[in-house]
C-alpha positions in Angstrom: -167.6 62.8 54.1 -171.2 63.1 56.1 -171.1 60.6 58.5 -174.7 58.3 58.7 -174.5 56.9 62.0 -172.2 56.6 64.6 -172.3 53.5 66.7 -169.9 53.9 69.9 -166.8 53.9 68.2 -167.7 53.1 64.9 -168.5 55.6 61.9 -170.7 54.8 58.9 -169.9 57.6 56.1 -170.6 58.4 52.8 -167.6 59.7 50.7 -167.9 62.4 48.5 -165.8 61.8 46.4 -166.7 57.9 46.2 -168.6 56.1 43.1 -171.1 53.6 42.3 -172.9 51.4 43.7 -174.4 53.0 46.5 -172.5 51.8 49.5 -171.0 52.9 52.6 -168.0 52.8 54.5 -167.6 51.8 58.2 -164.6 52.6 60.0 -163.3 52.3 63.5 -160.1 54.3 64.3 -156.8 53.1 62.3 -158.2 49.5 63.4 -161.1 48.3 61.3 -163.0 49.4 58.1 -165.7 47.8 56.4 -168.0 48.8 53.4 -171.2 47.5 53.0 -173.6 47.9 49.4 -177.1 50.1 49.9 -178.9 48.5 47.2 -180.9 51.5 47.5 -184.2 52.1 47.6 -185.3 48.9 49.2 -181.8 46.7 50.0 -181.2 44.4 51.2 -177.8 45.6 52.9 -174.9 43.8 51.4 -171.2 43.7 53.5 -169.3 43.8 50.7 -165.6 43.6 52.3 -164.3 44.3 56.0 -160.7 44.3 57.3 -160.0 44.1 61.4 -164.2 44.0 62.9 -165.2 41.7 64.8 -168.5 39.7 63.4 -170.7 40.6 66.1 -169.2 44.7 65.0 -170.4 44.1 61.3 -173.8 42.0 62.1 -174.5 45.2 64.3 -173.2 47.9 61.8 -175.3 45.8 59.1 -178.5 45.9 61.1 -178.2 49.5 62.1 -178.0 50.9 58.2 -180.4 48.5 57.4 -183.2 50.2 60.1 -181.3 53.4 58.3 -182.0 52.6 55.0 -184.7 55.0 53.4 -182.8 58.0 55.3 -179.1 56.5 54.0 -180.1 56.0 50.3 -181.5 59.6 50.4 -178.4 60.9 51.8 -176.4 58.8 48.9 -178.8 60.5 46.2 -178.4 64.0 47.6 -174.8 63.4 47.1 -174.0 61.3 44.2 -177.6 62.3 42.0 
C-alpha cells in the first residue's frame, strides 16, 4: 500500500488491493483512521468516514490531499487503471 503523504504521524495510503471510487485512507497508529473520496481529476476532496481524529487532524489531512490532488489521482490510476 504506497503511502501519499505522511503528515507527522499520520499516513495517507492508497490500497492495492482497494476498489472504486478513488479514495484514500488515513491512518494514525491503532488510534485513528479516516478515508476520504478523490473525485479524481479535479475533486473536490470528500471525507467520506473517520473513526478516533480529531477535526482539526481531518480539516488538515483534507487540505493536504487536496494541494496533493493531480499527483494522488495519478497515483490511484497507475494503480487501479
Amino acid at each position: 500500500m504506497p503511502t501519499v503523504l505522511t503528515l507527522r504521524n499520520i499516513r495517507v495510503a492508497i490500497y492495492t488491493n482497494d476498489h472504486p471510487p478513488s479514495h484514500v485512507h488515513a491512518v494514525k497508529g491503532n488510534e485513528a483512521a479516516a478515508r476520504f473520496k478523490l473525485n479524481c481529476p479535479d475533486g473536490p476532496v470528500e471525507l467520506w468516514d473517520h473513526d478516533g481524529f480529531r477535526l482539526s487532524e481531518l480539516n488538515e489531512i483534507g487540505a493536504q490531499v487536496a494541494n496533493n490532488l493531480a499527483a494522488i489521482c495519478a497515483k490511484w490510476s497507475e494503480i487501479h487503471g
